[in-house]
C-alpha positions in Angstrom: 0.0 0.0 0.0 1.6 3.5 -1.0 2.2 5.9 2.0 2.3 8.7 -0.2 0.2 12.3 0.7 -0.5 15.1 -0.7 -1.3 19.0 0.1 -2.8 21.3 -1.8 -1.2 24.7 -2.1 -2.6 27.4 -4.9 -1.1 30.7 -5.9 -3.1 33.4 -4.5 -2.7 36.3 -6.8 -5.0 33.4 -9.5 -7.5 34.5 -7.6 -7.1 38.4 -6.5 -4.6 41.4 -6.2 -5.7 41.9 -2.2 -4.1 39.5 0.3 -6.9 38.9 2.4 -9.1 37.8 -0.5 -6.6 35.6 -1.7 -7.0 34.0 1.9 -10.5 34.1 2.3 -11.4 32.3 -0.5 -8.5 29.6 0.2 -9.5 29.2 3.6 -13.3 28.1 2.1 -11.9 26.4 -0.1 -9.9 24.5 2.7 -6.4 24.6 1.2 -4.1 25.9 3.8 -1.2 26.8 1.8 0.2 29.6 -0.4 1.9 29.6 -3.4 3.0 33.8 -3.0 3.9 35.0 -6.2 2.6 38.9 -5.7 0.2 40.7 -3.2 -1.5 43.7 -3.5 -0.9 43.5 -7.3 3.3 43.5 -6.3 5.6 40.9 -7.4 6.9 38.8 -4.2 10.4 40.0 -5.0 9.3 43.7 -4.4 7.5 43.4 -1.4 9.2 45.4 1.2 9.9 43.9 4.6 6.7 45.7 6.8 4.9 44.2 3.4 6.1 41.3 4.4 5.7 41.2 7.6 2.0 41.8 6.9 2.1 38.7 4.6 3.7 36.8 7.7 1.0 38.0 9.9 -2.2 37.7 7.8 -1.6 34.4 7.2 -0.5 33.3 10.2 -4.4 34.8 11.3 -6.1 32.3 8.7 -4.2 29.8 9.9 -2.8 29.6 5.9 1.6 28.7 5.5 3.3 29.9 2.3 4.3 26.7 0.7 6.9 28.1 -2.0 8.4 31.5 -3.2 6.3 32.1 -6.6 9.7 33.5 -7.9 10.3 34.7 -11.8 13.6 34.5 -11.2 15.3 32.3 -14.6 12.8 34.4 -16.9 15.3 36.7 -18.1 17.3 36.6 -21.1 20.2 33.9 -20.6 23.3 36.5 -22.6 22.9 38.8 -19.6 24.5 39.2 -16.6 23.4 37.2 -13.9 24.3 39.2 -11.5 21.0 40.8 -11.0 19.2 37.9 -11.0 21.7 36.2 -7.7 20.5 39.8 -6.3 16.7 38.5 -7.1 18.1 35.2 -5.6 19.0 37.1 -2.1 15.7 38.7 -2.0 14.1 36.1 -2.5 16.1 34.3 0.4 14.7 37.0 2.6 11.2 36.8 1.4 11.4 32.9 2.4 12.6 33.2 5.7 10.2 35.9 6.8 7.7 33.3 5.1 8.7 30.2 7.1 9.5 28.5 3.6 12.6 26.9 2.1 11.0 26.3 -1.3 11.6 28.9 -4.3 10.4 28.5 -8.1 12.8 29.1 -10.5 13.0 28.8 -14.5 16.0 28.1 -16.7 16.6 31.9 -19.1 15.4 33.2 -22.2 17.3 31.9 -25.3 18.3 35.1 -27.7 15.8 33.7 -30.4 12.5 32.6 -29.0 10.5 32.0 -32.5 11.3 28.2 -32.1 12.8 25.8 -29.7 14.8 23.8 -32.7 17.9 25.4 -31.3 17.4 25.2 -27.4 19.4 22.3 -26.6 22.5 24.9 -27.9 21.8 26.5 -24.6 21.9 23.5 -21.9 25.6 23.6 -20.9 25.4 27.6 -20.3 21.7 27.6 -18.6 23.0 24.7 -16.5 26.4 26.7 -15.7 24.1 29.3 -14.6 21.7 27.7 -12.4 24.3 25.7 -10.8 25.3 28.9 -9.5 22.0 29.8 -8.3 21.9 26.2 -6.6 25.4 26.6 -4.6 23.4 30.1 -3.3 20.7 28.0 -2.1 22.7 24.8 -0.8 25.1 27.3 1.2 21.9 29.0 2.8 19.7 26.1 3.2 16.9 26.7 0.8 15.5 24.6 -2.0 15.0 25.3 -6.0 13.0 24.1 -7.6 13.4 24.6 -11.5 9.8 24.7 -13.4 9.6 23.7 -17.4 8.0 26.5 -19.0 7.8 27.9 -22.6 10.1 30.1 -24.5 12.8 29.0 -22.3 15.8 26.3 -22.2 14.2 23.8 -19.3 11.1 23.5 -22.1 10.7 19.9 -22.8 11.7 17.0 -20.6 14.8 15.8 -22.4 16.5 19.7 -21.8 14.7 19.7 -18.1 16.8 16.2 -17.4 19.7 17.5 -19.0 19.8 20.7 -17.3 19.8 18.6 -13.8 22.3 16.3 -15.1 24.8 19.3 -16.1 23.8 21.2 -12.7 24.4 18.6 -10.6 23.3 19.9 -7.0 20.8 18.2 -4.4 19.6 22.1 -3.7 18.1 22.1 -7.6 14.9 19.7 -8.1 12.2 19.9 -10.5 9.3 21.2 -10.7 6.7 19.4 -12.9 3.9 21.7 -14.8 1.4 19.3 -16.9 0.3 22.0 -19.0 3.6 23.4 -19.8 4.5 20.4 -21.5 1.9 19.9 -23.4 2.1 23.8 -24.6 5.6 22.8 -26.4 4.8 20.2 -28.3 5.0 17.1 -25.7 1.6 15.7 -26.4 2.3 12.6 -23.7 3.8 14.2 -21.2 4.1 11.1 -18.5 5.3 9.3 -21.7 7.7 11.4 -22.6 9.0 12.9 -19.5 8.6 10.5 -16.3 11.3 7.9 -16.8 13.5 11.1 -17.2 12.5 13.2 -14.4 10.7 11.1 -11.7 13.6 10.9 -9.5 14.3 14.8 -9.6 10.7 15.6 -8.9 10.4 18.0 -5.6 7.2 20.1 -6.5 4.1 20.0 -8.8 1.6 22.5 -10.6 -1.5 21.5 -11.2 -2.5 23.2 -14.3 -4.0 21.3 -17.8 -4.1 22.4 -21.4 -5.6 21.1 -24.7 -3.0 19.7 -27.7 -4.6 20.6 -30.1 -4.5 24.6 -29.5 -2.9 25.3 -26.2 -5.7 26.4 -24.2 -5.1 25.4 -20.3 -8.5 23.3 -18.8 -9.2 22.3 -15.2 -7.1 18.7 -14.2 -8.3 16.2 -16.2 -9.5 17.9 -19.1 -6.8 18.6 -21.5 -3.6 16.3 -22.2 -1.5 16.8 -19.8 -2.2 13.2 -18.2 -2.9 14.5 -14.9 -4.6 11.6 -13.8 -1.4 9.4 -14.6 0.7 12.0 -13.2 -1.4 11.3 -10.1 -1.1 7.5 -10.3 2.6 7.7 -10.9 3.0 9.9 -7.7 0.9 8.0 -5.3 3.2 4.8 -6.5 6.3 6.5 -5.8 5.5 7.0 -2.4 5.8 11.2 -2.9 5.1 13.7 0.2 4.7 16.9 -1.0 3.1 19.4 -3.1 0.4 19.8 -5.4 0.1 23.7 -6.4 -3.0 24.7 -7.9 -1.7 27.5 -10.9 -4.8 27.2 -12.8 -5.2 29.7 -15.6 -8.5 29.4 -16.7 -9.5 32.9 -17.6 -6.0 34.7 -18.2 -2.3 32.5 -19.2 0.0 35.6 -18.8 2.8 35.8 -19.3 4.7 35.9 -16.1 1.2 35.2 -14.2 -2.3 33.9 -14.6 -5.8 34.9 -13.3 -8.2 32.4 -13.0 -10.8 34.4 -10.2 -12.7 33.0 -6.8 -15.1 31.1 -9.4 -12.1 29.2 -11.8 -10.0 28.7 -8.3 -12.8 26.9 -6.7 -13.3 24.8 -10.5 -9.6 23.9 -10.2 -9.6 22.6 -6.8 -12.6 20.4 -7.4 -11.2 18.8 -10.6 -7.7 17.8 -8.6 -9.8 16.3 -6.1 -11.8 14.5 -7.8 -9.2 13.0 -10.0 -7.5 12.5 -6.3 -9.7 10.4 -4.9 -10.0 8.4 -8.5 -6.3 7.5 -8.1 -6.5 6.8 -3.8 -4.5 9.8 -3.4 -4.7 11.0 0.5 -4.9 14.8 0.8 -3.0 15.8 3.9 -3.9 19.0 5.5 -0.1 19.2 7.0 
């Protein structure tokens, strides 16, 4: 019998700019965690530290943690300096221990010519170079990375994903595994393609789904992404963590999405009904 569990988390800004909205409606929707990628319609990275401290204290109120850092840190263009992003890096540090959170989401730089991916892999061994930097920031200070695939960047299918892992080589750099994602680049099987190369490096999960056939992002279950398999595959692994609802449903931004109190409480209901279709135990903790 597999002892895995899982919590739900959701990024708050899907379903309003005002913190205490974003709360409320979590808090009915009985998902005690955050995914804090802006407040108050500012990014995480530029909340100052009484904004912060507010953050700390309204949640700690509704009883609601911050599960991960909703960083964009990695969506910049990979021929720059990276100095300013090991700078977003430290501020984001900061962010996670007023937080009471180790975790931080991360993406893997803009190649110079985004009109197709055909030349990507060109950019592994310098986005890896890169990111293993980031990861010795984190190791030293005790936090976790966690590196999403996303569109228009290197980390966008699951053979560069792997490969950037490979080349970074550091225990404070997992993955991050978005469904939809995938399927937006191409990878029309996404557990296919991608979970012999990435199960063992998997540390964090978006639940987000989107159609093949023209990209649009769906509610768990309803698009390609084979979240239901993803599921399945989980729960017989034996993984404790994450599932972080990032839904989409009525704006894919981006650097953000919007999905209101109406697609947030779709969202939820779709994971958890494709949950309890594949046993998997929601943990509250």
């Amino acid at each position: 019998m597999s002892t895995a569990s899982f919590t739900l988390s959701a990024f708050g800004d899907e379903i309003a700019d005002g913190l205490d909205e974003q709360l409320r409606v979590l808090c009915e929707l009985d998902i005690r965690y955050l995914d804090l990628r802006a407040a108050w319609g500012i990014n995480v990275l530029r909340l100052d530290t009484e904004q912060l401290t507010v953050v700390a204290r309204r949640c700690a109120e509704r009883g609601v943690g911050v599960a991960c850092i909703g960083s964009p840190i990695g969506k910049s263009p990979i021929v720059a300096e990276l100095d300013q992003e090991l700078e977003n890096l430290a501020r984001a540090f900061q962010a996670a221990e007023r937080l009471g959170t180790r975790r931080i989401r991360i993406f893997s730089f803009y190649p110079p010519d985004t009109s197709t991916n055909a030349h990507y892999g060109d950019y592994v061994e310098l986005a890896a170079t890169r990111l293993a930097r980031l990861a010795e920031m984190a190791r030293r200070d005790g936090f976790e990375l966690l590196l999403e695939n996303e569109k228009g960047i290197v980390g966008d299918t699951p053979e560069r994903c792997q490969a950037l892992l490979a080349h970074a080589g550091s225990t404070a750099l997992r993955f991050l595994w978005d469904p939809a994602n995938f399927v937006q680049v191409g990878v029309t099987a996404p557990m296919t393609q991608g979970w012999p190369l990435l199960k063992d490096k998997i540390g964090y999960v978006h639940i987000k789904d989107a159609r093949a056939t023209d990209g649009g992002v769906t509610p768990a279950g309803e698009g390609d992404g084979q979240v239901a398999e993803l599921l399945g595959a989980l729960r017989d692994a034996g993984y404790h963590g994450f599932l972080s609802l990032e839904p989409h449903l009525a704006i894919a931004g981006h650097s953000s999405g919007f999905s209101g109190t109406e697609g947030m409480a779709r969202a939820a209901s779709a994971l958890r009904t494709l949950m309890a279709e594949a046993d998997c135990i929601e943990t509250k903790a």
